[in-house]
N, C-alpha and C positions, 0 to 999 in steps of 0.2 A: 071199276070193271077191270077185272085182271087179263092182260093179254099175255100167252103163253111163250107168243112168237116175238115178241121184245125182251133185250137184254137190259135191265135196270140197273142203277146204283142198290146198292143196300139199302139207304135210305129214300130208296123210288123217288129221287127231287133229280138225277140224270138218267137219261135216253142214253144207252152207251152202243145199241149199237140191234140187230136185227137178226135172228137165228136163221144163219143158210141162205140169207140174203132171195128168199123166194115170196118176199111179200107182196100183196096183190093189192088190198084194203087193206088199213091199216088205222087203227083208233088208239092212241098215245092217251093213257088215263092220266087222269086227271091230280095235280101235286105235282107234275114233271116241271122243272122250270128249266134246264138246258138240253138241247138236243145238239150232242157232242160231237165234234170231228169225224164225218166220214158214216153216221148213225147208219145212214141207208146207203151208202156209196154202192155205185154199181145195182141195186137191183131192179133190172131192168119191164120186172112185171110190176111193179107199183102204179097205179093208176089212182089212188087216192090217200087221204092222210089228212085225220083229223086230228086238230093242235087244238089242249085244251088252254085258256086263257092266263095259267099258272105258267103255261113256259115265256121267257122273257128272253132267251138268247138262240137263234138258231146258228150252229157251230158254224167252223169252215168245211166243206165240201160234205155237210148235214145231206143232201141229196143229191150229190155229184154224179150224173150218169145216170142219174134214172130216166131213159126213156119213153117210160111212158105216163108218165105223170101229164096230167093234161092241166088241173088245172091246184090253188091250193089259195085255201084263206088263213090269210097271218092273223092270230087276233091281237085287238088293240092293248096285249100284256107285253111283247115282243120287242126289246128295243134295237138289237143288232144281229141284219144279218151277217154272217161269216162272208169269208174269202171264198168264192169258187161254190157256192153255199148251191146254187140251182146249175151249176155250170153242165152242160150236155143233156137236161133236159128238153130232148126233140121234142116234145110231143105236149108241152106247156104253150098254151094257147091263154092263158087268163092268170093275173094274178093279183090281189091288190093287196099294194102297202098300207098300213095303218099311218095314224100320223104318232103314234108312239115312236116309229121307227125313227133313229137320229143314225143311224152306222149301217152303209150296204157296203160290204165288202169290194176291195176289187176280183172282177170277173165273177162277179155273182150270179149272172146270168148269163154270160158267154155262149154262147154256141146253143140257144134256145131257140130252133130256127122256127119253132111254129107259134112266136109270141112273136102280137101284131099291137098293140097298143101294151104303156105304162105309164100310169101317174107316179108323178114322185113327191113324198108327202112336204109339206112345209117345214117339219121337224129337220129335214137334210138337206148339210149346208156343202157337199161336196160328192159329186160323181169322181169315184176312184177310176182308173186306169182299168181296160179293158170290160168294164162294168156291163157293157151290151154287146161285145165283139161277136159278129157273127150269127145277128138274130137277123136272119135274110130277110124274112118278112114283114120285120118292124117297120110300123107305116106310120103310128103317134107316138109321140113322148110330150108328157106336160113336164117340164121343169120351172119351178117354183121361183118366187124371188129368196128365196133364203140362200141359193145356189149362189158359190161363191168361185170355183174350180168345178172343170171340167176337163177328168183324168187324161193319156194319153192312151191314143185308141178305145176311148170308151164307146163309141161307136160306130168301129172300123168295120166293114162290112156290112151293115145295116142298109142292103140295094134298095129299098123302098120307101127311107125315110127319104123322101123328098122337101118337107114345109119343118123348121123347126123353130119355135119363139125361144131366142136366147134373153134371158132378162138382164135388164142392166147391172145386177147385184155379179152376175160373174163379172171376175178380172183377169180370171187365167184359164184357157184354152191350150189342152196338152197336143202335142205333137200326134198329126195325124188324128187327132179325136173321131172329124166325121170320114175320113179318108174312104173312099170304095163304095 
C-alpha cells in the first residue's frame, strides 16, 4: 500500500520522516524495518499509526511531541525503542511492549501525562534514566525480574504511582528514580 504522505528510503526498508508533519492516520507499509530519528516529531494531529511487523527498531524521538497520539501497538518484530522515542506524547493513554523489546531508551516516555498503566516486557534488563519522568497519571508499572537498574528519575513525577513491586533482581536504584 503506497502512502503518499511518508517520506521513504529508496529502498522503502527506512521511515525517514512525514510530509508537512500534518498527519492524522497514518499506515507505515509494509517492508519498513526502521523508523528513523525524529520520523514524526512534532506532529501534533497524529492520533493513530499503524507499525507493520518488518519494522524492528523505532528511532530516537520517532514520535516526540506528538500530542495526540492516544494509543500504539508495537508489534512483536520491534526490538529497541529510541531515546525520547514517545517523549510529550500527552494524550497516550495505552501502550504495550512486546517481549521482543530488549532496549527502551532513556526518556521514552517522559512527559506522557495521560499513560496510566505499563508492563515492562521480560526481555528488559534496565530502566534507563528519566524513562517515565512526568507521566502524572501513572498509577501501575509491572517491572519484571529480569530488571537489574533503575535509571535516575525514571520515575520522577509520577504523582499517582503510589504501590510499586521492586523485584529482587534490581541492585541499583538511580538518584531520585521515584522522587515527586
Amino acid at each position: 500500500m503506497k502512502n503518499d504522505n511518508l517520506i521513504l528510503s529508496e529502498d522503502g526498508k527506512i521511515l525517514i520522516g512525514v510530509k508537512g508533519h500534518y498527519a492524522v492516520n497514518e499506515v507505515i507499509p509494509d517492508g519498513v524495518e526502521m523508523i528513523l530519528y525524529e520520523a514524526f516529531r512534532d506532529c501534533i494531529s497524529l492520533q493513530s499509526i499503524d507499525i507493520p511487523k518488518s519494522v524492528t527498531t523505532i528511532g530516537d524521538g520517532a514520535f516526540y511531541g506528538c500530542e495526540s497520539l492516544q494509543s500504539i501497538d508495537i508489534p512483536n518484530s520491534v526490538t529497541t525503542i529510541g531515546n525520547s522515542a514517545f517523549e510529550g506524547c500527552k494524550s497516550l493513554r495505552s501502550i504495550d511492549i512486546p517481549d521482543s523489546v530488549t532496549t527502551i531508551g532513556w526518556c521514552a516516555f517522559s512527559d506522557c501525562k495521560s499513560l496510566k498503566s505499563i508492563d515492562i516486557p521480560d526481555s528488559v534488563t534496565k530502566i534507563e534514566l528519566l524513562t517515565f519522568f512526568n507521566c502524572k497519571i501513572l498509577q501501575r508499572i509491572y517491572i519484571p525480574d529480569s530488571i537489574t537498574t533503575i535509571g535516575d528519575r525514571a520515575f520522577k513525577d509520577c504523582e499517582f504511582l503510589r504501590n510499586i513491586d521492586i523485584p529482587k533482581s534490581v541492585t541499583t536504584i538511580g538518584d531520585g528514580a521515584f522522587y515527586g
